[in-house]
BALOBA-1460 file (C-alpha; in Angstrom, 3 decimals):
// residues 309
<rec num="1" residu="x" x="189.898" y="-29.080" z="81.299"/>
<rec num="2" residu="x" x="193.320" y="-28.430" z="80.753"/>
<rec num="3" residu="x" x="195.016" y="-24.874" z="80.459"/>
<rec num="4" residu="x" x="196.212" y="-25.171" z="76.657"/>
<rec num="5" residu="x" x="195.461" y="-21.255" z="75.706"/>
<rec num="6" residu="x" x="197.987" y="-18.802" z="77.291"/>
<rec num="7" residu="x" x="196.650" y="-16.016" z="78.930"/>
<rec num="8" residu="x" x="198.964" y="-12.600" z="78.491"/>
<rec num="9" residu="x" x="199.043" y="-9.303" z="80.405"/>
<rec num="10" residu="x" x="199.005" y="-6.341" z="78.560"/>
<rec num="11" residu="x" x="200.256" y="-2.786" z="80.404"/>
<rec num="12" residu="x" x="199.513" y="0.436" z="79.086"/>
<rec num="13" residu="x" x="199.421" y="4.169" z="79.984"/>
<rec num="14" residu="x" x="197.429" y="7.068" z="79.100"/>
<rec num="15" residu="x" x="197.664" y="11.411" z="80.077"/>
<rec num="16" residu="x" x="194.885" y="13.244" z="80.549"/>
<rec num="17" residu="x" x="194.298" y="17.024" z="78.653"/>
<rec num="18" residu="x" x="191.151" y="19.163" z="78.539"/>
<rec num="19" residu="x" x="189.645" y="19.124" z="75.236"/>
<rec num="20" residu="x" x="190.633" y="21.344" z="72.303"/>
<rec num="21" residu="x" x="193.995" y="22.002" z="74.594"/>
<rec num="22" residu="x" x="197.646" y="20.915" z="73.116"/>
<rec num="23" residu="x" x="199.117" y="17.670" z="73.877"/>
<rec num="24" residu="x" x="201.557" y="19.140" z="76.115"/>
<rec num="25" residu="x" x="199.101" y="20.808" z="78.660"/>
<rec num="26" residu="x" x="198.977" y="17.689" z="80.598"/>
<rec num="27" residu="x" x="196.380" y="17.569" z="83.625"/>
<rec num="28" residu="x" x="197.448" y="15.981" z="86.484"/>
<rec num="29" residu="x" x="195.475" y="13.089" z="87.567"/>
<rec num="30" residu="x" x="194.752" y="14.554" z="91.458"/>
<rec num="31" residu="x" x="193.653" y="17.965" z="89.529"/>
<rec num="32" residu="x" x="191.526" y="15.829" z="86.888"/>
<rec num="33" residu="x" x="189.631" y="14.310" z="90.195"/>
<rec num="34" residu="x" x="189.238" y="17.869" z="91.870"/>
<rec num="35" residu="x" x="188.167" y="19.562" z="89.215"/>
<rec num="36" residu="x" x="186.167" y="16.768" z="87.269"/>
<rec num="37" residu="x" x="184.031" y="15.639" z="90.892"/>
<rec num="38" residu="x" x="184.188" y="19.237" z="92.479"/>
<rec num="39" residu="x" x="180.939" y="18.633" z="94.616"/>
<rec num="40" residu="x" x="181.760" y="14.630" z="95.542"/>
<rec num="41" residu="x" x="183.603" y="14.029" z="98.533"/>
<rec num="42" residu="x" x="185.321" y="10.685" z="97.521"/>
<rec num="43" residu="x" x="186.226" y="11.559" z="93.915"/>
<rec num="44" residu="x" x="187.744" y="8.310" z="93.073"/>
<rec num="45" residu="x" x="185.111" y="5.780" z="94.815"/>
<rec num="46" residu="x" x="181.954" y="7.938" z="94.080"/>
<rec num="47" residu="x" x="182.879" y="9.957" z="90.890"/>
<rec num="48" residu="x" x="185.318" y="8.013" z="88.795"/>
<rec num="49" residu="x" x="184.540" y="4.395" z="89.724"/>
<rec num="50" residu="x" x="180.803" y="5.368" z="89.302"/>
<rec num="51" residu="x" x="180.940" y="6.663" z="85.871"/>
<rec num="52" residu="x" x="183.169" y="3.585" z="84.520"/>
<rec num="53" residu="x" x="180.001" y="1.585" z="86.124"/>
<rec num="54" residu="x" x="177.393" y="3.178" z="84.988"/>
<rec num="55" residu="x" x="178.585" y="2.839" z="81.228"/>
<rec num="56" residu="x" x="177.640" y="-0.680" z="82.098"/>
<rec num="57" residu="x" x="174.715" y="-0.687" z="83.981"/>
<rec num="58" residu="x" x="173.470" y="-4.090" z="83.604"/>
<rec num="59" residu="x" x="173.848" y="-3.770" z="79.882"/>
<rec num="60" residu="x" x="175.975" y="-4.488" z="77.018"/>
<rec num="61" residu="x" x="178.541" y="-1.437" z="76.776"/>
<rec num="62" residu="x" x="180.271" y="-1.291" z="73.028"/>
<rec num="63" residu="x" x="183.107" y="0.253" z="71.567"/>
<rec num="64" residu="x" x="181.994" y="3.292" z="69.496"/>
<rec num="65" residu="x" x="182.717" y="1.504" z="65.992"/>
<rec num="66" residu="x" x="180.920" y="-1.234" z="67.192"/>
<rec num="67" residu="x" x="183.467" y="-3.747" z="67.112"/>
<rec num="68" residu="x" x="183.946" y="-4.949" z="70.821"/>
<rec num="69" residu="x" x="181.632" y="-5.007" z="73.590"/>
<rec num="70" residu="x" x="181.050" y="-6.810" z="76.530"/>
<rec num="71" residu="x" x="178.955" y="-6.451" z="80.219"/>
<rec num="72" residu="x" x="180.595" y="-6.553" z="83.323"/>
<rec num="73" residu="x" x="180.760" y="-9.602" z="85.813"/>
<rec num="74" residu="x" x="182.723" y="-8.282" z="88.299"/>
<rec num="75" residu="x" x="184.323" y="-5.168" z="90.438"/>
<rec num="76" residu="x" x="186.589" y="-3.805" z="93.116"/>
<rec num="77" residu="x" x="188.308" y="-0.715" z="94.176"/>
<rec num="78" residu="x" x="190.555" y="0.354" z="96.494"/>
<rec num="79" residu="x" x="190.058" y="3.853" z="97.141"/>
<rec num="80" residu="x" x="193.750" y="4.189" z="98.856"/>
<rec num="81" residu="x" x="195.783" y="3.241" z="95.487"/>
<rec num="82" residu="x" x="192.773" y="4.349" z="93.326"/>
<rec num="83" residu="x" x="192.823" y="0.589" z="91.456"/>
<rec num="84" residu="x" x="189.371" y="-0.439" z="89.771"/>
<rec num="85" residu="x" x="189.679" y="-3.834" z="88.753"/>
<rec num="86" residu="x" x="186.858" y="-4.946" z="85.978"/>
<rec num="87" residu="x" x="186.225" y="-8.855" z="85.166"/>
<rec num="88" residu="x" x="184.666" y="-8.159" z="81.653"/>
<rec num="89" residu="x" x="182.460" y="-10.644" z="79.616"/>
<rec num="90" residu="x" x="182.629" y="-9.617" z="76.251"/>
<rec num="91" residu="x" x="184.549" y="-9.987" z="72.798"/>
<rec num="92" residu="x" x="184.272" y="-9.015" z="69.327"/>
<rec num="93" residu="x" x="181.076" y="-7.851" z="67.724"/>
<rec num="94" residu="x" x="179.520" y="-6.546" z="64.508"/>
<rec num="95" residu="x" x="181.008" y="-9.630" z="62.698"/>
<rec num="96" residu="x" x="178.299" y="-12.449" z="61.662"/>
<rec num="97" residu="x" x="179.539" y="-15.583" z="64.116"/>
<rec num="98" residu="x" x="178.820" y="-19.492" z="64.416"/>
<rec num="99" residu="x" x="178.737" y="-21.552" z="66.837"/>
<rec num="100" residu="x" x="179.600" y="-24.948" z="65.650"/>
<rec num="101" residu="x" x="178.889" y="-28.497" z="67.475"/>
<rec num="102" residu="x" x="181.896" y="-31.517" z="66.881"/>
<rec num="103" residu="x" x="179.021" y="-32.794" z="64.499"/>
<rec num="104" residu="x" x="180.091" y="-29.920" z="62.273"/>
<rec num="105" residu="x" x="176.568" y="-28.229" z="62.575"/>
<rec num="106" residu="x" x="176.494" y="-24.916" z="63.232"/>
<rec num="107" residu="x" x="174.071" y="-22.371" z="64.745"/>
<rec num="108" residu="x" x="174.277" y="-18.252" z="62.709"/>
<rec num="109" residu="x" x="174.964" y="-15.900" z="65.782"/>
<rec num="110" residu="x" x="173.857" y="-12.096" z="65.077"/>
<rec num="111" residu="x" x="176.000" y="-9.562" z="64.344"/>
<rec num="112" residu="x" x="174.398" y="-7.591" z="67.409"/>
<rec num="113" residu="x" x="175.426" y="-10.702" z="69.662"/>
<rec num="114" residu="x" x="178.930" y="-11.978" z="71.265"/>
<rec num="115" residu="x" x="180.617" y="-15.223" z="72.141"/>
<rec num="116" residu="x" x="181.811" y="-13.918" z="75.256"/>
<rec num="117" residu="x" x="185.528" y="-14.603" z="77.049"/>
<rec num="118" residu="x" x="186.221" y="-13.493" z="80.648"/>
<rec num="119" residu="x" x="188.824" y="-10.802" z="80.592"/>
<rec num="120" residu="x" x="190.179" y="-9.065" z="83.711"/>
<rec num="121" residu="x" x="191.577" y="-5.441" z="83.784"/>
<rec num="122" residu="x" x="192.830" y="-3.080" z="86.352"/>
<rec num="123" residu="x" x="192.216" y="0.687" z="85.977"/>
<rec num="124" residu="x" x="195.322" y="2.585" z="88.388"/>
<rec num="125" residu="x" x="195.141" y="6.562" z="88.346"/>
<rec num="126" residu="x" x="197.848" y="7.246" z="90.996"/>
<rec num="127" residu="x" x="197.927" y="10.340" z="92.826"/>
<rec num="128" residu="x" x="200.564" y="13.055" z="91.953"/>
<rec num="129" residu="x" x="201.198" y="11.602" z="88.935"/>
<rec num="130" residu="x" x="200.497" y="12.791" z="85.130"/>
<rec num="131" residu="x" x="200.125" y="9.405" z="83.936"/>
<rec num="132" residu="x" x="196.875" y="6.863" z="84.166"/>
<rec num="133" residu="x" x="197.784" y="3.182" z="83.874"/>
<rec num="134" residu="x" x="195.662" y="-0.051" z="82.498"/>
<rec num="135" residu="x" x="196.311" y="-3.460" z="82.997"/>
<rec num="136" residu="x" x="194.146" y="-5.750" z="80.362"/>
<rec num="137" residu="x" x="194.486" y="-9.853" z="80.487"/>
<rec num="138" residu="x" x="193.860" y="-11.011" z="76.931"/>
<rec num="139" residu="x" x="194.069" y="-14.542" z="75.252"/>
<rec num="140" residu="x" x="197.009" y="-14.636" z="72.843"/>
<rec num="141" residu="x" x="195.816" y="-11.761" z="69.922"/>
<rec num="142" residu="x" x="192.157" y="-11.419" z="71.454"/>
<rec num="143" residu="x" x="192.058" y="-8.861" z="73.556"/>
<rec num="144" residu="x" x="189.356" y="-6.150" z="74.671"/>
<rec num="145" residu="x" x="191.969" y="-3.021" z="74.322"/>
<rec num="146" residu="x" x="189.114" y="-1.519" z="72.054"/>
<rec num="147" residu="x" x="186.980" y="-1.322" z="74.776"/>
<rec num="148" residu="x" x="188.709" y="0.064" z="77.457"/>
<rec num="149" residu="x" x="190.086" y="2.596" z="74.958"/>
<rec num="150" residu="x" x="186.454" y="3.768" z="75.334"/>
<rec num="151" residu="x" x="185.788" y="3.531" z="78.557"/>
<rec num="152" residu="x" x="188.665" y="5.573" z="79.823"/>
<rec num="153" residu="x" x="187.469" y="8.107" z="76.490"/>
<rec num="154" residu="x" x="183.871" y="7.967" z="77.660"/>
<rec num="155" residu="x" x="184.525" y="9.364" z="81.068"/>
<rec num="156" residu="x" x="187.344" y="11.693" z="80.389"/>
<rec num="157" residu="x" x="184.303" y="13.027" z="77.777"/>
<rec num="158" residu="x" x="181.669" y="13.332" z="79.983"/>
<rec num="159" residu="x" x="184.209" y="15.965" z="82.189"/>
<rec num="160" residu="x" x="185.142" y="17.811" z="78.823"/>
<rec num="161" residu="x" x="188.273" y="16.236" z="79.077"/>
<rec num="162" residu="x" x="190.590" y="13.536" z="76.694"/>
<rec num="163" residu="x" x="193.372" y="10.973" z="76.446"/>
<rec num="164" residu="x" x="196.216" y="13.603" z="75.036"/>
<rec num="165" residu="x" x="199.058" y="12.153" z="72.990"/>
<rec num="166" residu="x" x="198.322" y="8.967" z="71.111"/>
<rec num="167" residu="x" x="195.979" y="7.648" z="73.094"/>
<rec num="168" residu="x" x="196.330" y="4.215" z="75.529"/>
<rec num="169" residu="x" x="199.653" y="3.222" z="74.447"/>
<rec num="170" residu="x" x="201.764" y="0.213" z="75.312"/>
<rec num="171" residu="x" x="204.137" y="-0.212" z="77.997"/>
<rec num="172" residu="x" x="206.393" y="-2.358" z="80.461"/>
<rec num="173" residu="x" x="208.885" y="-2.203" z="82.998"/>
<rec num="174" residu="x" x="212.879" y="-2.307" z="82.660"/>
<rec num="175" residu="x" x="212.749" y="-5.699" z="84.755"/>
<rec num="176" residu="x" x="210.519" y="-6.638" z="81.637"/>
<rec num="177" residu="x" x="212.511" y="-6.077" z="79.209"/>
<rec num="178" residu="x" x="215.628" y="-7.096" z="80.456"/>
<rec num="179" residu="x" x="213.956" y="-10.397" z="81.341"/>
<rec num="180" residu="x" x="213.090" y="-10.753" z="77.848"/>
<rec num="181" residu="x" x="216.264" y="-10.122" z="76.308"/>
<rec num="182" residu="x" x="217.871" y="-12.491" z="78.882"/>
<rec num="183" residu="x" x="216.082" y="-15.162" z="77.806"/>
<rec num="184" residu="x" x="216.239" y="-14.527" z="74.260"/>
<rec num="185" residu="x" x="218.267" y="-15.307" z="71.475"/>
<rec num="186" residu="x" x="218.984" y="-12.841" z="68.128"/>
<rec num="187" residu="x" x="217.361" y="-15.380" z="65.209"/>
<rec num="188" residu="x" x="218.340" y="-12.576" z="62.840"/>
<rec num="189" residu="x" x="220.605" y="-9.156" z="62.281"/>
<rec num="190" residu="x" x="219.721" y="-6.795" z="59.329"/>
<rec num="191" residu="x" x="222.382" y="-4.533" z="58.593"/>
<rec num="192" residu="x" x="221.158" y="-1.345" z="56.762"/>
<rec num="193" residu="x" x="224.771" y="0.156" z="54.700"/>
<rec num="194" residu="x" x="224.357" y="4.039" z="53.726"/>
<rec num="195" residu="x" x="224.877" y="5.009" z="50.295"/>
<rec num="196" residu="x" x="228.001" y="6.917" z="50.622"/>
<rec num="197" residu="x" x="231.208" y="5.384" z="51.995"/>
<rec num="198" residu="x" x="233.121" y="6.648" z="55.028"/>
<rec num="199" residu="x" x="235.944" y="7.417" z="52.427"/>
<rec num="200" residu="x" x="234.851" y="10.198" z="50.329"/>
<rec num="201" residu="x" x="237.501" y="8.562" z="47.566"/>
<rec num="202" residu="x" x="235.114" y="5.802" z="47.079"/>
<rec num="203" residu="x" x="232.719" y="5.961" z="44.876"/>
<rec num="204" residu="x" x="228.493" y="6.299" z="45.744"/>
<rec num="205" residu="x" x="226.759" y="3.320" z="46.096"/>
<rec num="206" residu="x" x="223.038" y="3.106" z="47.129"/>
<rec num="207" residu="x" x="221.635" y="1.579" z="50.106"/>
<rec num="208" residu="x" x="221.932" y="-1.208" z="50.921"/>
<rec num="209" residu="x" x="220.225" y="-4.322" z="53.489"/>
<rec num="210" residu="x" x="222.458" y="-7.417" z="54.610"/>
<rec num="211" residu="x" x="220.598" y="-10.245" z="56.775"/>
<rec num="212" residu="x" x="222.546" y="-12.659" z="58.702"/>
<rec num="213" residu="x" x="220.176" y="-15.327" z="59.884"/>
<rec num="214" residu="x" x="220.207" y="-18.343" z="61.969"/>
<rec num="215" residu="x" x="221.998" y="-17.201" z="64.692"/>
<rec num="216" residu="x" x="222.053" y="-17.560" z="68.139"/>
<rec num="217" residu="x" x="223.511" y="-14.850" z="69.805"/>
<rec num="218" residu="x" x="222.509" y="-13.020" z="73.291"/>
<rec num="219" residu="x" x="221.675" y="-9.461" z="73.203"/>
<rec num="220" residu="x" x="224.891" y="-8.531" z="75.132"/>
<rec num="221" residu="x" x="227.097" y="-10.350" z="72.807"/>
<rec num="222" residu="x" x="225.843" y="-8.200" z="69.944"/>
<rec num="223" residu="x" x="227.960" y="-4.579" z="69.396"/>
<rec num="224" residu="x" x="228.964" y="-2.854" z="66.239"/>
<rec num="225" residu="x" x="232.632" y="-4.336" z="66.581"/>
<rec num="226" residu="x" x="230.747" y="-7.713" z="65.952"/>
<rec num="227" residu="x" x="228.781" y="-6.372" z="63.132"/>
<rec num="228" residu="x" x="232.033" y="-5.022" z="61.561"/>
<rec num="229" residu="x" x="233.220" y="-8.689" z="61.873"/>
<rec num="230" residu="x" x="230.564" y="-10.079" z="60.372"/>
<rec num="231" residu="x" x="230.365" y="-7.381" z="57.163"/>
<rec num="232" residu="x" x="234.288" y="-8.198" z="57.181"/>
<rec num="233" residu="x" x="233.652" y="-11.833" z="57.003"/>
<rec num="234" residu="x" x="230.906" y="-11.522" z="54.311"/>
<rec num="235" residu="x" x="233.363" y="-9.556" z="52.135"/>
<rec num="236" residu="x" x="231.683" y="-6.271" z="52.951"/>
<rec num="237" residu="x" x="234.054" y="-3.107" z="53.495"/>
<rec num="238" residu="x" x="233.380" y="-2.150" z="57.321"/>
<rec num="239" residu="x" x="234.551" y="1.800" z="56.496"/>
<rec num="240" residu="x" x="230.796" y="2.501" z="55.088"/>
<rec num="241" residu="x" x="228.470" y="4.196" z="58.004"/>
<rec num="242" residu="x" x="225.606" y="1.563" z="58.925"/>
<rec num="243" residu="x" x="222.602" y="0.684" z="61.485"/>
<rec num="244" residu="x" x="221.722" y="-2.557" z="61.967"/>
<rec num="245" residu="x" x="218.958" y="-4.055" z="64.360"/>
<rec num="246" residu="x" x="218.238" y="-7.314" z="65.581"/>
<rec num="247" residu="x" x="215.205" y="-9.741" z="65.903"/>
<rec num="248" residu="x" x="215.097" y="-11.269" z="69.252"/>
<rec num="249" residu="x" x="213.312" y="-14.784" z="69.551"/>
<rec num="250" residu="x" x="212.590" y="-15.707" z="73.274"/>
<rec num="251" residu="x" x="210.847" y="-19.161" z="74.533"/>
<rec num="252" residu="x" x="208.958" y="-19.460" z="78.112"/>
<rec num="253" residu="x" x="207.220" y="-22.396" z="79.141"/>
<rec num="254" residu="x" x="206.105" y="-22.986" z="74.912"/>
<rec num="255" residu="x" x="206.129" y="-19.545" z="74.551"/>
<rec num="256" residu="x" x="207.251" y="-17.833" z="71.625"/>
<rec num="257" residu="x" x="207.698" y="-14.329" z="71.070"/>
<rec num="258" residu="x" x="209.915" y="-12.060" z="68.317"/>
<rec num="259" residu="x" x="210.709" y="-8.797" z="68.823"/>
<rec num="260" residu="x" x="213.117" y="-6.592" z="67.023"/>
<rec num="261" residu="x" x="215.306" y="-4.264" z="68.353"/>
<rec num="262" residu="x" x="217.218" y="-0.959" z="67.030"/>
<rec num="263" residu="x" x="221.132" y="-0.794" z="67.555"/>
<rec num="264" residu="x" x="221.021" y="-0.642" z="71.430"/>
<rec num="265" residu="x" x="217.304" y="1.432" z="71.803"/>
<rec num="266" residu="x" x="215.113" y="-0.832" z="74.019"/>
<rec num="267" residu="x" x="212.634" y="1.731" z="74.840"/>
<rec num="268" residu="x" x="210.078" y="0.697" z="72.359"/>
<rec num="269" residu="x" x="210.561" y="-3.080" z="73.423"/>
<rec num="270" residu="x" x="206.986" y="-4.392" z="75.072"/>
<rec num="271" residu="x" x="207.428" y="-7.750" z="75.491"/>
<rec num="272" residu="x" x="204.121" y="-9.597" z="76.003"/>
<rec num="273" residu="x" x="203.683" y="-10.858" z="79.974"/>
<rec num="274" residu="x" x="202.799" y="-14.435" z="81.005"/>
<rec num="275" residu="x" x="200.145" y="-14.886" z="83.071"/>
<rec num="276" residu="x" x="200.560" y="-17.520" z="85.942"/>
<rec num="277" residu="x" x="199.045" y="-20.963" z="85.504"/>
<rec num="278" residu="x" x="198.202" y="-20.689" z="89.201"/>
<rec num="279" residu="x" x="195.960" y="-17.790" z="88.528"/>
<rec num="280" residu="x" x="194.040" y="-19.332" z="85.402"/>
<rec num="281" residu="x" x="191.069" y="-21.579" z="86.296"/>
<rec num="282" residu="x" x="189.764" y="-25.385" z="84.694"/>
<rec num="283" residu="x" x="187.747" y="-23.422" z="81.796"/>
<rec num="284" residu="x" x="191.153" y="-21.181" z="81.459"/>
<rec num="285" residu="x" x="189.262" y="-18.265" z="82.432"/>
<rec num="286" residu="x" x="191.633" y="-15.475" z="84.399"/>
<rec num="287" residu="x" x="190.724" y="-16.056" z="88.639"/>
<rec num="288" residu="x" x="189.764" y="-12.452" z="90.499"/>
<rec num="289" residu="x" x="191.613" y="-12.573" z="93.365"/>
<rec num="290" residu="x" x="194.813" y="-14.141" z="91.648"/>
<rec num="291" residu="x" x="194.586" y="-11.716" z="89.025"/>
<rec num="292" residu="x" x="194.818" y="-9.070" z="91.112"/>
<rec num="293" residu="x" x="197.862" y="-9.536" z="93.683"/>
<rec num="294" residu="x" x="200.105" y="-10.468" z="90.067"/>
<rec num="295" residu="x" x="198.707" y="-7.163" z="88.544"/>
<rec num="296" residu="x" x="199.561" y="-5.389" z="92.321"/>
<rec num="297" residu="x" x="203.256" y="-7.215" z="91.426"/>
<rec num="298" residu="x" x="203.832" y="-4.884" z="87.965"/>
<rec num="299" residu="x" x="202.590" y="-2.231" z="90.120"/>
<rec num="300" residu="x" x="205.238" y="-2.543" z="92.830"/>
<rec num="301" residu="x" x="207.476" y="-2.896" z="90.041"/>
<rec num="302" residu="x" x="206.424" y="0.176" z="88.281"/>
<rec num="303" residu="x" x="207.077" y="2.135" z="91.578"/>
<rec num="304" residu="x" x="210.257" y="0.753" z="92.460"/>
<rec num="305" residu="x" x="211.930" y="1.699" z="89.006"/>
<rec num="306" residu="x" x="210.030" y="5.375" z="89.165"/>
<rec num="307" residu="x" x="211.909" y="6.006" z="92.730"/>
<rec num="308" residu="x" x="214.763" y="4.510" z="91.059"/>
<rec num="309" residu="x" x="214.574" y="7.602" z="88.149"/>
C-alpha cells in the first residue's frame, strides 16, 4: 500500500492551577507530582502514568461530549524525562457511520461504535518547569486533540487540580517557524488604511482594505517601505497610518499549507509538522519506535531554544 495520506505532528502546551484558583497561580509541574502522589514513591511512573492508564483500562475511554474516543494499543515511559508515549486506536464517535464496500454497499455503524485510526502521542511534563507539553500525530484535519484534552483534564481532576489559561493550546518552535517562512511564498498582502489621514488637513475617510494578490514574495522581502510602494503604485496616498498582514503559502514534498501573518508578529504562527515517510508504515499507520526518536527531535529542539532565552 502506498503512503498517499500525510501524517502531521501537532505540539501543544498546557499549565497546571488548583481548581477555583486564578489563572496566574500557576503550579509547577515537580510541585503538582509532590503534592498530587504524596504517599507514591515514583510519582511520575506509579502515580501519573497510572492514572492516564487506568482511564483506559482495557476499555473504550471517550471524550466527555462524546465525540472522540478510542482504547489504547500501546505504551512507554521514561521515568528520567517523564515522556508517556500513547499509540491510540480511536476516532470520532456519536456520529451515525458506514462502512461502504467498492460495490457501493454499505454496512450502518452505531453511533456508540468507531472506525478506528492509529494515532501516536507523547505526554512530556518536564521537571522545574511550569509548562506540560503534548505531542499528537494526526491525519491531515483528523486528529484525536479532543481526547487528550480529556485525559490530561481527567487526571489533573481527580487531584483537584486543572489546565489554567485556555486550555491545551497550540505551539512550535522558532526553527519551525522560520523553516516555514523560508520556504514560503506571500500569495497575498491585505493592507488595512485607518480612517483618518496622517495629515490632519485632509479630510476623514473610513477604513479601508486593499489586497494585492498573486504575488510571490519571501517573508524577508516584505517591510512597510514596500507596502508604501505598492499603495504608491496603486494610486493610494502612503501619508495615511496602516497595518497590513500577509498570507504565506508554503509547499513540502505536495504539501500545502497557508498561514497568515501580522506586520512582523510570528508568535501566533503554528505551522503544521511533516511527519517522516520513514516513520509511516504500508497501511500508513504512524511506527512506535520511529515515532518516538522524531518526537525526542522537537524535544531537543524545544530545549535548545529555552537555554537559548
Amino acid at each position: 500500500m502506498s503512503k498517499n495520506h500525510r501524517l502531521l505532528l501537532g505540539m501543544y502546551t498546557f499549565q497546571i492551577k488548583k481548581r477555583s484558583t486564578s489563572n496566574k497561580d500557576l503550579i509547577e509541574i515537580n510541585d503538582f507530582l509532590s503534592k498530587a502522589y504524596l504517599d507514591i514513591d515514583y510519582k511520575f511512573k506509579e502515580g501519573f502514568v497510572q492514572d492516564v492508564i487506568n482511564l483506559f483500562d482495557k476499555k473504550l475511554f471517550t471524550s466527555k461530549n462524546n465525540t472522540h474516543g478510542g482504547i489504547l494499543d500501546d505504551i512507554a515511559f521514561h521515568q528520567g524525562d517523564r515522556t508517556l508515549d500513547l499509540m491510540i486506536n480511536g476516532g470520532v464517535k456519536g456520529l451515525k457511520q458506514y462502512l461502504i464496500n467498492e460495490e457501493g454497499s454499505k454496512k450502518e455503524i452505531a453511533d456508540t461504535e468507531i472506525v478506528g485510526l492509529k494515532f501516536f502521542a507523547r505526554i512530556w511534563i518536564p521537571a522545574n518547569s511550569y509548562t506540560g507539553y503534548v505531542f499528537i500525530q494526526k491525519y491531515n484535519n483528523s486528529s484525536l486533540k479532543p481526547l487528550f484534552d480529556e485525559v490530561i483534564s481527567n487526571v489533573l481532576d481527580q487531584h483537584r487540580y486543572t489546565i489554567a489559561g485556555k486550555g491545551i493550546v497550540p505551539t512550535t518552535t522558532k526553527k519551525r517557524q522560520e523553516n516555514f517562512l523560508k520556504e514560503s511564498d506571500a500569495k497575498e498582502i491585505k493592507i488595512l488604511l485607518n480612517g483618518s489621514p496622517s495629515d490632519t488637513s485632509l479630510p476623514e475617510a473610513g477604513d479601508v482594505i486593499i489586497s494585492f494578490k498573486k504575488l510571490s514574495i519571501k517573508k524577508r522581502d516584505i517591510t512597510r517601505s514596500l507596502i508604501k510602494q505598492m499603495m504608491k503604485s496603486s494610486g493610494i496616498a502612503t501619508n495615511r497610518d496602516f497595518k497590513y498582514k500577509a498570507v504565506y503559502e508554503s509547499d513540502v514534498a505536495g504539501y500545502k499549507e497557508e498561514k497568515t501573518v501580522k506586520e512582523n508578529q510570528t508568535f501566533n504562527l503554528v505551522p503544521n509538522t511533516l511527519v517522516p515517510l520513514d516513520c509511516i508504515d504500508e497501511n500508513n499507520h504512524p511506527i512506535f519506535e520511529k515515532m518516538q526518536s522524531f518526537v525526542r527531535m522537537e524535544m531537543d529542539q524545544i530545549l535548545k531554544e529555552a537555554k537559548a532565552n
